[in-house]
N, C-alpha and C positions, 0 to 999 in steps of 0.2 A: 139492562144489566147483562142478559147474556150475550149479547153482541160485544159490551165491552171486554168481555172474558175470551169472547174467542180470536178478537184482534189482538189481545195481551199474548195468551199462547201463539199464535204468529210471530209477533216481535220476540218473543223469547229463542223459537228456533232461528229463524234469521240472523240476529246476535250470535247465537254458536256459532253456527255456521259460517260465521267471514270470521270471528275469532281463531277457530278453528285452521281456516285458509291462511291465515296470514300467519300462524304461527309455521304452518306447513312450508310455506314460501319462505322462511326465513331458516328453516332448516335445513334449507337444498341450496341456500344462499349460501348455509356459515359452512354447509362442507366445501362447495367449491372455493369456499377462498381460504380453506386452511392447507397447502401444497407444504411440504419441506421443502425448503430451501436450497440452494448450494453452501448457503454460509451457514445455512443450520445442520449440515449433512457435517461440515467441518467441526463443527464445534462437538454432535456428538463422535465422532471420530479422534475429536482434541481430550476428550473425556475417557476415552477407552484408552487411550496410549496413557494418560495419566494414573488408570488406578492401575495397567501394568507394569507399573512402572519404566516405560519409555517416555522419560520425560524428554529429550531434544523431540522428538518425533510429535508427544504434546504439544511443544513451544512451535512449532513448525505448522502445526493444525490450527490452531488455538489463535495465534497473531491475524492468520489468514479470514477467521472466524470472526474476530473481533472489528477487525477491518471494515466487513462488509453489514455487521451486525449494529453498526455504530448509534442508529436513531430506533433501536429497543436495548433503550438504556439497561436493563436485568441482565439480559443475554449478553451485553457488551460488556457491564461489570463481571457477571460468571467468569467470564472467558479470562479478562484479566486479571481475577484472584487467582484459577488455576494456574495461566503463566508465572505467576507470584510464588506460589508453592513449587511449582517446578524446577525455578533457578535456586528455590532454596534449598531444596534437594541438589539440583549439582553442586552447591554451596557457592554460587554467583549471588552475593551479599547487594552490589551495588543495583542488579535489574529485579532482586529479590521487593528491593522498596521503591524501585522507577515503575515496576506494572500495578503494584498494589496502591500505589495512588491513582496511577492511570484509573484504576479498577473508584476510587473515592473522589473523583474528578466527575462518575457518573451517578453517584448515587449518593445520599447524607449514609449515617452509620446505623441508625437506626434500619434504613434500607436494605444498607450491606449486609446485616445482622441476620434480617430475614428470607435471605436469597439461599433455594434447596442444592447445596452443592453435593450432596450426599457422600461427604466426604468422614474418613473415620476419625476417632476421636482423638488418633494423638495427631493428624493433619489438623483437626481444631484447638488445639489446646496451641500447637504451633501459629494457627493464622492467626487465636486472639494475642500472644505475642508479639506477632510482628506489627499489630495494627497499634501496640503499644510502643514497641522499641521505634519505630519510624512515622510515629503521631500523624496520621496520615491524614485525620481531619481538622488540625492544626491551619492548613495552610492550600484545604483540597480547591480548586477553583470550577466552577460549573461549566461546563461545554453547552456548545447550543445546540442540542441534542434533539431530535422530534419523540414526542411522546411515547412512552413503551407499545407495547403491542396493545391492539383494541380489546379490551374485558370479553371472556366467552358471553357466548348465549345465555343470557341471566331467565330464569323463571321465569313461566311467562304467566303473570298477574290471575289469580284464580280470582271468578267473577262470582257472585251472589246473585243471579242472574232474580231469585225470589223477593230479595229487596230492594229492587228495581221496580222503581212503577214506569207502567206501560207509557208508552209516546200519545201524544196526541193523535187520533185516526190520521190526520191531516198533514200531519207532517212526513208520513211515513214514507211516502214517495221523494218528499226530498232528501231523506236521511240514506235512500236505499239509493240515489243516482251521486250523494257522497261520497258512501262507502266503496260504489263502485267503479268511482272517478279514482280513488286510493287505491286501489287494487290494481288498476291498470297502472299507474304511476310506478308501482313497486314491480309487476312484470316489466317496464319498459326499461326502469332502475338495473334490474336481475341482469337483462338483456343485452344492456349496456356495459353491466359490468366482466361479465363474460366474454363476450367479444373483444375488451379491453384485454381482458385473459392471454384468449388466444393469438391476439395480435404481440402483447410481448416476446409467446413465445417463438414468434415468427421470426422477431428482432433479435431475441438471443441465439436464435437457431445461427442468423446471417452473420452473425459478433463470432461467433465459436468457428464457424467456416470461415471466416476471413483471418482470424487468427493462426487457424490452420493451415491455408496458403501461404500467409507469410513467415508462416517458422519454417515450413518445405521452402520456399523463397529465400530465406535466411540460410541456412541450412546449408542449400546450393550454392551460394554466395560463398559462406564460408568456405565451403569445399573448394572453388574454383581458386580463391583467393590462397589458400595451405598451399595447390600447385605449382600455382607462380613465385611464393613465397620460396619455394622449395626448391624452383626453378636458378631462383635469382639466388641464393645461398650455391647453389653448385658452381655456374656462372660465376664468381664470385673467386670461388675456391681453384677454380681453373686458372681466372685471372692472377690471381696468387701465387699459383705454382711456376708458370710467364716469368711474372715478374722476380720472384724471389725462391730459387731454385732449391733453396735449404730449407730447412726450418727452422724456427724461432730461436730457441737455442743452441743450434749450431751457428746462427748467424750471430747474435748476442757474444756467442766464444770467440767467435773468428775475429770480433769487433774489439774486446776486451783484448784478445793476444796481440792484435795488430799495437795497440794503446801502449802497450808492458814495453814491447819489444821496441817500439820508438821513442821510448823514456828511458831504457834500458842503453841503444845506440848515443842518445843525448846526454846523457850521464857521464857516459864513456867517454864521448869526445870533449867535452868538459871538465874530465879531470885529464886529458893530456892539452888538451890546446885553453887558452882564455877566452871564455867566449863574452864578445861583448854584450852592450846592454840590450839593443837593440835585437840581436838574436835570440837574445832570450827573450825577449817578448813576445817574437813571432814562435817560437816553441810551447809558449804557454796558450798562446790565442790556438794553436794547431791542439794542443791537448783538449783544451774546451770544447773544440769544435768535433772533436770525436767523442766527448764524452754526451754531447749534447745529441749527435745520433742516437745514440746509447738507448739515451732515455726520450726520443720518440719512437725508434722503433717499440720498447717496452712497452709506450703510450700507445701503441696502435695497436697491441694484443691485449689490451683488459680486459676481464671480462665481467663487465657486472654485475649485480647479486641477484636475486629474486624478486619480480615485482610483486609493488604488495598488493594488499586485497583491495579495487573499488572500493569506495561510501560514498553515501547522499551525504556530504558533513554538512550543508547547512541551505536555508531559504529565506534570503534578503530581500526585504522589502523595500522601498522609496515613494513615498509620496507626497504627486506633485499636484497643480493647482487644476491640470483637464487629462491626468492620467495619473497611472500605479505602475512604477517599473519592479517586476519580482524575478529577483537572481537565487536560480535552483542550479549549486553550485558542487558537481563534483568532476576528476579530471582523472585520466582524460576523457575526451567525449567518445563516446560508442555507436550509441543509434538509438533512436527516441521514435512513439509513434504517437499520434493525437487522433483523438475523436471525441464524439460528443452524446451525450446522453441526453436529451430531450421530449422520450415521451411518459418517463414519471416523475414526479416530485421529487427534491429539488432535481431542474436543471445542472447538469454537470458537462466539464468541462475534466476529460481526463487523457493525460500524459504516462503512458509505462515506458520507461528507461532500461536498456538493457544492460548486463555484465556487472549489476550491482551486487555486492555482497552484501551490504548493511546500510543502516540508516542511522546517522546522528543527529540529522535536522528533528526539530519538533513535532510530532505527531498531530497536533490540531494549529493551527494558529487563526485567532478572530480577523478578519479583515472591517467588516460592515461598511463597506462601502464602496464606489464605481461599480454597483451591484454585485457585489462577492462578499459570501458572506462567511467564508472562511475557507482555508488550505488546509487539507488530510493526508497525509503523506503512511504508505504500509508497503510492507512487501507483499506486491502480487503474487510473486511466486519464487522460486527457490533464486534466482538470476535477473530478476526484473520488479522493480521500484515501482510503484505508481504514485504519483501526486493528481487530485482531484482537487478542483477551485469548483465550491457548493456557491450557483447563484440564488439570488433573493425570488427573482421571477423568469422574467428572459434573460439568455445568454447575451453579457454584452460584447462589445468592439474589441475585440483582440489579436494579437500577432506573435510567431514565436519566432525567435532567433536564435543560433549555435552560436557559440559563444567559446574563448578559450577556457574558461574556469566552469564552461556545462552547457545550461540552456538560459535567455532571457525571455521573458515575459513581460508584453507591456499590454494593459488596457486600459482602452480611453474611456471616458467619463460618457454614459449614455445620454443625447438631448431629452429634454422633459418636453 
């Protein structure tokens, strides 16, 4: 009996003991993996412009937040209810009920209901309104969205370690080269996950510098381009002066009085001589033909209006029996850049467009199939578009082409 007593108190401290440890390991785990975000840095920044009431500055944070926010469904609905309130405060009625469904497209209402926006009560008495006036779960349709964020560190199971009866002597050894097969699995787990870590941010480090060469790249571009631009508008105006020594409307008068004064001479000689028919034909065909200057020269100095703003207005699909042709259609074309995202889930395939002002195309569109499993279109940034195609697994076969009406996309159907 007292041999059984004192292998009992063994197995009792041993028990804590890796309890203990794993619970430790798992809280060195859950801080490294709780980082803010860039898109969470956005969102609380889209939230601070909101309760100062800077709402565009909101909508401008907020879009950007939502964007990148898109597979933690809560954060992605927040983001879209405060755009929601935002344009309702500019009094923008029509994007007041296009975000606030966006916002019920990720969540049921029940959901919505219990999402902390910490917002004041006449902001609520306003959003249960609008979820009334524009019946937003009516017609909300689900997004395939990746599950919200992983549940905290939940309690970690308090043990009765008392009513617990002790192990068989004999098993002890195997129970104790288990536990410490588990343990090692979960350092290797840690270790791995970590290095995952810091390999990302090696990646984004290389994303954010190459970004930054090519807007210095661009930049220069432009520059050089304004010179010649600048160049060829002088050139131009030189050539012009060469050629037509007056200006516009001196030459317009000189052309108009020449007109008078030999309608004027024809008139004349007309009412003293007969003039036949056939004169008068070549007198009218000679009017014509000076009125018809007239109005080219006038035609070569118009000057246009204002161009309007860039949009994405829209992203056409076609599909066919061993590909998807997708038309991402806005004009004119500018300058597009591709790359690819493939070391976290989903694989992605992403396009930023530049000189875009806005976006009419769809914000999600399902594809589920030739491995893509849907098209994301947001504003990157204040002048630049992104569209991202979310693969299933690997990225498959694809090509892109310029195009007059934007950019094409086609990809071929993967061999099994």
């Amino acid at each position: 009996m007292a041999g059984k007593k004192v292998w009992g108190k063994i197995i009792i401290v041993l028990t804590s003991c890796f309890i203990m440890a794993g619970f430790g390991l798992n809280d060195s785990r859950q801080e490294e993996q709780s980082p803010v975000s860039f898109y969470e840095t956005r969102l609380l920044s889209g939230e601070e412009a909101f309760f100062s009431g800077e709402y565009k500055k909101a909508i401008k944070e907020l879009e950007i937040a939502a964007f990148g926010l898109f597979h933690r469904k809560f954060l992605a609905a927040k983001a879209y209810i405060l755009i929601s309130l935002s344009y309702y405060h500019l009094e923008d009625r029509d994007n007041t009920g296009g975000f606030l469904k966006e916002a019920a497209s990720f969540v049921n209402e029940q959901e919505l209901r219990a999402i902390e926006l910490n917002i004041d009560d006449s902001d609520s008495e306003v959003l249960e309104s609008l979820i009334q006036d524009f019946d937003v779960f009516s017609d909300a349709t689900e997004l395939p969205v990746i599950e919200e964020d992983p549940p905290s560190l939940e309690e970690p199971q308090k043990v009765n370690l008392e009513e617990k009866a002790p192990p068989i002597p004999e098993k002890i050894e195997q129970e104790k080269k288990e536990q410490e097969r588990i343990e090692q699995e979960k350092i290797e787990q840690a270790k791995k996950e970590q290095e995952k870590i810091e390999q990302d941010k090696i990646e984004q480090a290389k994303i954010e510098q190459a970004k930054i060469e090519q807007e210095k790249i661009e930049q220069a571009k432009k520059e050089q381009e304004k010179i010649e631009q600048e160049k060829k508008e002088q050139d131009k105006k030189e050539q012009e002066k060469k050629v037509m020594p007056l200006s516009v409307d001196e030459r317009i008068a000189q052309l108009v009085e020449q007109r008078k004064k030999q309608q004027s001479e024809q008139l004349k000689e007309k009412s003293e001589v007969p003039v036949k028919k056939e004169a008068a034909e070549k007198l009218s065909e000679k009017i014509q033909e000076k009125d018809t200057q007239i109005e080219e020269l006038e035609e070569l100095f118009i000057i246009e209006g204002p161009v309007q703003e860039q949009i994405l207005s829209e992203i056409r699909i076609q599909k066919g029996t061993n590909s998807i042709d997708i038309g991402i259609l806005f004009f004119p074309y500018t300058q597009h850049q591709v790359f690819e995202i493939t070391d976290t889930p989903p694989k992605r395939i992403v396009i930023d467009i530049h000189n875009i002002t806005g976006i009419k195309a769809g914000r999600s569109i399902a594809i589920n199939d030739f491995g893509i499993t849907s098209i994301r279109t947001g504003m990157f940034k204040d002048n630049i578009a992104r569209v991202v195609f979310d693969a299933e697994e690997d990225l498959p076969s694809y090509r892109i082409e310029k195009t007059e009406g934007g950019l094409r996309v086609v990809i071929e159907k993967s061999a099994r």
